[in-house]
Phi, psi and omega in degrees: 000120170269147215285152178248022173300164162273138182244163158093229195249358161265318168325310197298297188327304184309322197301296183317325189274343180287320187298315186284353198265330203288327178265328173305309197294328161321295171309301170265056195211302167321337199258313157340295203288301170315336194279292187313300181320316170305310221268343202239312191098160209266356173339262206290326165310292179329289198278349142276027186239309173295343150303307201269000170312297203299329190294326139323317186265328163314285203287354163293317200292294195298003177089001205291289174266120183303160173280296199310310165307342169267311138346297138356269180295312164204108187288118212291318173306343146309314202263304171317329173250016159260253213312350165292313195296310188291340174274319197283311169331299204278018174252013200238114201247195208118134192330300203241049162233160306311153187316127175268002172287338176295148187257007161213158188277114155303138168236134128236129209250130184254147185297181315310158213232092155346317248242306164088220198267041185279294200283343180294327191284306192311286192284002162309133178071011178231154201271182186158112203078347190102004185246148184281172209243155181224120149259119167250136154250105180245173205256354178217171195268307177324331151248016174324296223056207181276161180192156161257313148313101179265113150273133169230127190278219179241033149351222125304124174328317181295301166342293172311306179307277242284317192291333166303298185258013143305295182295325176305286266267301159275010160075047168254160193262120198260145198212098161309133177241040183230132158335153136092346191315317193288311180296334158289019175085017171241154221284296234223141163217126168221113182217190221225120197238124231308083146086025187234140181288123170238139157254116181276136167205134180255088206306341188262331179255006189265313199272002145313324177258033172074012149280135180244111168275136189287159187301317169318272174306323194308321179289000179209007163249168173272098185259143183250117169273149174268140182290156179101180159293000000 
């Protein structure tokens, strides 16, 4: 059978975009590492992530792991914002947040809904706030229920309004994975800028709904303030 690697002057090519490729994949096997390490501590976590680096850095530099295969196994900016959402949450306070009739912290991602069984897998057995996490998926704001989390993925501007002034209303903590989320009046924005995480927080419709964002997030996002007197 002949082979469908690429020779020549397309390998190289292949090789240089994998190469180039080599500090993100970094970041996100670190941002991975940093999350276990908060929740376990970093000794043992640490020193298997440092082990196992130069071989991570071989197989990217040697071609091992492929654009098609990483694609495949994991798409890292997809992983990288199911853990984020469980980060941003727990920097997020309120009289009456999370809802205290729930007996677990609700998440919920309304279609469209990126995410399939990523977060149900990620947040199984693990807490926020002190309450075990319920990942929900509804397919409409008519079948929301109650929730502490709204994630809204990219659907229609309109779509977004109505999910935006749905959560003022119940005073949910809203978390966007599209540009422009924040400024359209959802609490939280997390998208991706060439291949770097940016957080947006609209800091003026979060304390309208009675939320206190911690100082810790506030210091490393981009907060949209109200302008004027």
């Amino acid at each position: 059978m002949r082979s469908t690697r690429p020779s020549g002057k397309g390998a190289i090519a292949v090789w240089w975009s994998e190469f180039k490729r080599l500090p993100y994949i970094m970041y996100t096997a670190s941002a991975v590492v940093a999350d276990h390490a908060a929740r376990r501590g970093p000794g043992p976590v640490l020193r298997r992530y440092l082990s196992a680096l130069p071989a991570l850095i071989a197989a990217t530099v040697l071609g091992i792991i492929s654009a098609p295969a990483a694609a495949q196994v994991h798409d890292e900016e997809l992983m990288l914002q199911a853990v984020f959402i469980g980060r941003l949450a727990s920097y997020v306070e309120g009289s009456n947040w999370p809802v205290s009739t729930h007996e677990n912290f609700v998440i919920t991602v309304l279609r469209p809904d990126p995410f399939g069984e990523l977060l149900d897998t990620l947040y199984r057995d693990k807490r926020i706030h002190g309450k075990p996490v319920e990942i929900r998926h509804a397919a409409s704001l008519e079948r929301l229920g109650s929730t502490d989390v709204l994630v809204v993925g990219a659907g229609t501007y309109r779509a977004r309004h109505e999910a935006i002034t749905y959560a003022q209303q119940n005073g949910i903590l809203t978390i966007g994975l599209v540009p422009g989320f924040a400024a359209q009046g959802g609490i939280m924005q997390l998208n991706f800028v060439e291949q770097k995480a940016r957080i947006t927080i609209n800091h003026e419709i979060a304390l309208r709904n009675g939320l206190k964002i911690g100082a810790p997030l506030l210091s490393i996002a981009k907060v949209l303030r109200k302008e004027g007197p």
